[in-house]
C-alpha positions in Angstrom: -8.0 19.1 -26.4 -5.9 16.5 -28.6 -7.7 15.5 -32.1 -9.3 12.4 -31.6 -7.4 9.5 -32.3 -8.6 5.9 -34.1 -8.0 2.4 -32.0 -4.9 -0.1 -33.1 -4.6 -3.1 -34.2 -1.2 -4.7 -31.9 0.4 -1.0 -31.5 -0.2 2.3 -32.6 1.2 2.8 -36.3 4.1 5.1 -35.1 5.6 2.5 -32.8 5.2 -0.1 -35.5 7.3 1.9 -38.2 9.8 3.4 -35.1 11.9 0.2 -36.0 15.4 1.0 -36.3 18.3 -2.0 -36.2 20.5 -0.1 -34.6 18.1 0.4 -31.3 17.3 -3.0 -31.5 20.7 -3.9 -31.0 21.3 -1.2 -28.0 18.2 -2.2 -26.6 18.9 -6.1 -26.7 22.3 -5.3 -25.1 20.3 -3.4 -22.2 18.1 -6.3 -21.7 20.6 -8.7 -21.3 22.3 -6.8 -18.3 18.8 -5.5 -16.9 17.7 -9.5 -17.1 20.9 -10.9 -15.7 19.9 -8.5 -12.3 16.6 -9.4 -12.4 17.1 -13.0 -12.2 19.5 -12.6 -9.0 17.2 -10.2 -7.6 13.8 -11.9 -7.8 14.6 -15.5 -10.3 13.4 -16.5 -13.6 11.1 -14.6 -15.2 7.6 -16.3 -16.5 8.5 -14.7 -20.1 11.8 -12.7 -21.2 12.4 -11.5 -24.6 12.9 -8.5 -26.9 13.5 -6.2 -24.4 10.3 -7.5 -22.3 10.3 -9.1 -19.0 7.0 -10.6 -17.1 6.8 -11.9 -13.8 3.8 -14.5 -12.8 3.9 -13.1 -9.1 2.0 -10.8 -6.9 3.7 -7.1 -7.7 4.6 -6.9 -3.4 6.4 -9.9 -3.2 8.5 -8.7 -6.3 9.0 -5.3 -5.3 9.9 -6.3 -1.7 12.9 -8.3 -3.2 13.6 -5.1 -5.3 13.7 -2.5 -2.9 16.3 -4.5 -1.2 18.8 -4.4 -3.6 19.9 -1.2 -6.0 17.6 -2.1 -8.9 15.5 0.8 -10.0 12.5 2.0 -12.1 12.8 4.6 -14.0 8.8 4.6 -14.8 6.1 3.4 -13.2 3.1 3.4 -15.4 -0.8 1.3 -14.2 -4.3 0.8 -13.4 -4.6 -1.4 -10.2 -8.4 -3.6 -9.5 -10.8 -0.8 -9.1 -12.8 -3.0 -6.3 -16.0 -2.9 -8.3 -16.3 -6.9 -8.8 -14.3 -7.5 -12.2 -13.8 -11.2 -12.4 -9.9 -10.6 -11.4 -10.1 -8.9 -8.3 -12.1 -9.7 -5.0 -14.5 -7.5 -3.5 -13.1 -5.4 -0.1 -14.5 -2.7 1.8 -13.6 0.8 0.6 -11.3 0.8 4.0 -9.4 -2.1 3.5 -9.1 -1.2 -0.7 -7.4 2.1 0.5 -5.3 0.1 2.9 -4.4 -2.8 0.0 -3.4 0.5 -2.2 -0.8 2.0 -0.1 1.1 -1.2 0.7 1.7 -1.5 -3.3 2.2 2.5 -3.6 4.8 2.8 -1.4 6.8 -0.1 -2.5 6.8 1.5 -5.6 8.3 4.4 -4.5 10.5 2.4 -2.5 11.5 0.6 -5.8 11.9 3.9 -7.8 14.6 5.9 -9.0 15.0 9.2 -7.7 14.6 10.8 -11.0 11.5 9.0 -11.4 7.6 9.3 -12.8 4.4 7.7 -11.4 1.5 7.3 -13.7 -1.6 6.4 -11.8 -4.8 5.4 -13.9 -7.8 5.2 -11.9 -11.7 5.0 -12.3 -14.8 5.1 -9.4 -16.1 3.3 -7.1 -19.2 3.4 -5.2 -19.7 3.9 -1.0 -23.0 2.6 0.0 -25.1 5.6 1.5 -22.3 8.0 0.7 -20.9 8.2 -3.1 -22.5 6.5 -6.4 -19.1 6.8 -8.3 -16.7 8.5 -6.4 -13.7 8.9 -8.2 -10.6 7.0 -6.1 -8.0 9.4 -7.0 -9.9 11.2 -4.1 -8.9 8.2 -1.7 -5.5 8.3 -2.7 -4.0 10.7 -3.9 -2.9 11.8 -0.6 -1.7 8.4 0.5 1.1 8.4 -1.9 4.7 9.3 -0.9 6.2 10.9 -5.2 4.8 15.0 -5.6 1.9 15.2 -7.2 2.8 17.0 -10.5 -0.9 16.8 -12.0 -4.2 15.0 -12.5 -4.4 14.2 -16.5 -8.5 13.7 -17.6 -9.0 11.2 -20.6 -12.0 11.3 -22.2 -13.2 9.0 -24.2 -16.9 8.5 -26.3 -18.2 5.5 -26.1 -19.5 4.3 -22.5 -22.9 3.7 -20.4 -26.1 5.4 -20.5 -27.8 7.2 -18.4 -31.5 8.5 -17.3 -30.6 10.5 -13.7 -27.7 11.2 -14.1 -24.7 12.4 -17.0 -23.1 9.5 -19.0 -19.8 9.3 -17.5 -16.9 10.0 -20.1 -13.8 10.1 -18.4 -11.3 8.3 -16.4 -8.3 10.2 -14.1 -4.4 9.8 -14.0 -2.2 11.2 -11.6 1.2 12.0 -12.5 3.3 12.4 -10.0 7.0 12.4 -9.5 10.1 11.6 -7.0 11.8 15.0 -7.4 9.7 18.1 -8.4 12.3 20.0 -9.4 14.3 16.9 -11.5 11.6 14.5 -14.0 11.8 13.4 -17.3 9.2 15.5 -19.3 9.8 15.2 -23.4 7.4 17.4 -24.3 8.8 17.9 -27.9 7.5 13.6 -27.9 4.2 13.9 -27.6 3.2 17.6 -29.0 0.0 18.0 -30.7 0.1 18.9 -34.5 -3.1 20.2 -34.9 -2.3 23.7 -34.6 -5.1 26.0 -35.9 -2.7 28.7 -37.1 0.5 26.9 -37.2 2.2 29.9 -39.5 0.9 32.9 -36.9 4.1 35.1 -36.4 4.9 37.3 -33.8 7.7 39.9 -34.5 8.9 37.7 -37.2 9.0 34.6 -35.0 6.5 31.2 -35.2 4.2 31.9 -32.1 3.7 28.3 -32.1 6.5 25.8 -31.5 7.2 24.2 -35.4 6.3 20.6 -34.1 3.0 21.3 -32.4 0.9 22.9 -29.4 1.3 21.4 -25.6 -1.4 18.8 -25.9 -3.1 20.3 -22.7 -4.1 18.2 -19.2 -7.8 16.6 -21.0 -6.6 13.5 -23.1 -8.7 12.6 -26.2 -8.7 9.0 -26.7 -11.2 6.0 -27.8 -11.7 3.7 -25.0 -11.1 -0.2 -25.9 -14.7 -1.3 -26.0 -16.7 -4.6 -26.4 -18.8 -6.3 -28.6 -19.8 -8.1 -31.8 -20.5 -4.9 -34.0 -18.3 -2.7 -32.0 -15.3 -3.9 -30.1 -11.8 -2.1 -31.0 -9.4 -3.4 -32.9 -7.0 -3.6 -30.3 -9.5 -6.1 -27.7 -7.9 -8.8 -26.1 -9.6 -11.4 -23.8 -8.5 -9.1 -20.7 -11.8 -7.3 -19.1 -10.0 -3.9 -18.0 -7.9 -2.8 -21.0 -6.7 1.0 -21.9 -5.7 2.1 -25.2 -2.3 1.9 -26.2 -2.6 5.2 -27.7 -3.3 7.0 -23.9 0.0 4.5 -22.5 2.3 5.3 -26.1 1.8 9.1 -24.7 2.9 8.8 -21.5 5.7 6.4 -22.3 7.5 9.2 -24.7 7.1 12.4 -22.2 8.1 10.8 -19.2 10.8 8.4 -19.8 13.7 8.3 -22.1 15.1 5.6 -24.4 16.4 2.3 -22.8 14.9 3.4 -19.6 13.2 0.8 -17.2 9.5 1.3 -16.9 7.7 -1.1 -14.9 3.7 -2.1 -14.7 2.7 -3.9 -11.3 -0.7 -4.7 -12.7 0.5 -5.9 -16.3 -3.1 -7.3 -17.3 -3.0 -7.4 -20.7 0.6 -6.1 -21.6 -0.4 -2.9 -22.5 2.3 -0.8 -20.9 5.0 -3.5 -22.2 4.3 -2.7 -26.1 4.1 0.8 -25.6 7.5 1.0 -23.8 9.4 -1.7 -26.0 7.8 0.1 -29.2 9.5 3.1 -27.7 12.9 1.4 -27.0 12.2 1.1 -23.3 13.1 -1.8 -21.1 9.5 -3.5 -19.6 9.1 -5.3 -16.6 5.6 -6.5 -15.5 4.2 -8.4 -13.1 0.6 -10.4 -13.4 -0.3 -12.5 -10.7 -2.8 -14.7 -12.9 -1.6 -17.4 -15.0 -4.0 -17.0 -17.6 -3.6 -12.9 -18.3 0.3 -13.7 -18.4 -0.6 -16.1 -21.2 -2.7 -13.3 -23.0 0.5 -11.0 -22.7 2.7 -13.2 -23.9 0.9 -14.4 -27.6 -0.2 -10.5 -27.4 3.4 -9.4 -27.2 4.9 -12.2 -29.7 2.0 -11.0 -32.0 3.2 -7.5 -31.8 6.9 -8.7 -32.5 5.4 -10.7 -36.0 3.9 -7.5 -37.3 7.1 -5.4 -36.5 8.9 -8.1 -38.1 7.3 -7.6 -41.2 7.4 -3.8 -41.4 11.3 -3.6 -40.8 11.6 -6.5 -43.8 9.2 -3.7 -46.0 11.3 -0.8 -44.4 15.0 -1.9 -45.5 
């Protein structure tokens, strides 16, 4: 397991200080061609800046219009409704969620390069007679068209409690990919530093890699909680929010700078700082007004504090 990690303010300190003019400029340049397709693909973008391109549309209608044309993602990274009555999603039964799911999953791959990733963050749900929390990667994992590469655990501490049964701890993604025999993987990104014996030599030679162990397939990092005396740092208004820490990870090993990574289920922007703090190129889509307008101040936020720390930098 990775050393625990603390909860962010806007981003996680590394992406903050990552600023460099020179990407800046390189990624700007990007976004202007990237934006200038998007707009005669799909149309005008609810928000487009910096690198960061939102779309106030449900994700099918935009990726049907994608899929026709020779625009692709280069990552996929989300967390679709979980169908346990969140106040954005509407109640369905388990056979029509499972249905709804593979319309959206394979227009993803659809809309995906072939050199592509697929990051799938999913939680439980609950079949009356059958399952109390049943975790849905069992319902879909199977139902997607990219190779399964692995399921990824990330545990986190705080959660519910429990008298019958353990307090549950964890939540699943599924990384997957278009080839399995050609993916982006930058390990070297996202090593873990905390190596017990990081000098142990084996016929003269470091057994351990200089910058750090494989950080391993069980994921070590606070959830974004709730509450007066405990809510993290990072909480926005959004009800279903992961850390950036977990989406900063994924963004490094499995896509490369300037690279498109796209979010169908943008919520509260999460994936968007995490690949623009990266140097990637974001495109989401958020079907409600209101979580679009969370994004947005959220992201221009983000932008203000990374404002100031290049002005402290050079």
């Amino acid at each position: 397991m990775t050393t625990k990690q603390t909860p962010t303010t806007i981003a996680p300190k590394d992406i903050i200080d990552n600023a460099c003019s020179i990407k800046d400029l390189q990624l700007e340049e990007k976004f202007e061609l990237i934006q200038r397709q998007l707009i005669d693909i799909v149309g005008e973008p609810y928000y487009s800046k910096n690198g960061y391109i939102l779309y106030n549309m449900d994700n099918n209608e935009f990726m049907n219009k994608i899929k026709e044309s020779e625009f692709r993602f280069d990552l996929t990274v989300t967390s679709p409704p979980y169908n346990i009555g969140k106040e954005y999603e509407k109640n369905m039964s388990v056979d029509n969620y499972i249905n709804w799911c593979e319309t959206w999953l394979n227009n993803i791959y659809e809309s995906s390069s072939l050199t592509s990733s697929f990051w799938l963050n999913l939680g439980y749900l609950d079949i009356k007679g059958k399952a109390k929390a049943i975790p849905i990667t069992y319902l879909l994992w199977d139902k997607i068209k990219f190779f399964l590469q692995q399921e990824i655990v990330w545990n986190y501490g705080a959660g519910v409690s429990a008298k019958k049964f353990f307090a549950p701890r964890n939540e699943k993604f599924l990384f997957y990919v278009r080839d399995e025999k050609n993916y982006t993987f930058n390990l070297d990104a996202v090593r873990d530093p905390n190596v017990k014996y990081p000098n142990q030599k084996k016929n003269g030679k470091l057994r351990c890699n200089p910058l750090g162990k494989n950080p391993t397939d069980v994921w070590q990092f606070p959830k974004v909680t709730s509450g007066s005396k405990r809510s993290s740092k990072e909480r926005t208004a959004h009800p279903a929010q992961f850390p950036l820490s977990v989406i900063d990870r994924v963004i490094k090993v499995s896509s490369n700078e300037f690279d498109i990574v796209f979010d169908p289920f943008s919520g509260s922007g999460t994936t968007g700082i995490a690949a623009n703090g990266n140097y990637r190129i974001y495109i989401g889509t958020e079907i409600k007004k209101e979580y679009c307008d969370l994004t947005v101040e959220r992201f221009e936020n983000y932008l203000e504090e990374k404002k100031q720390t290049t002005r402290s930098l050079f």
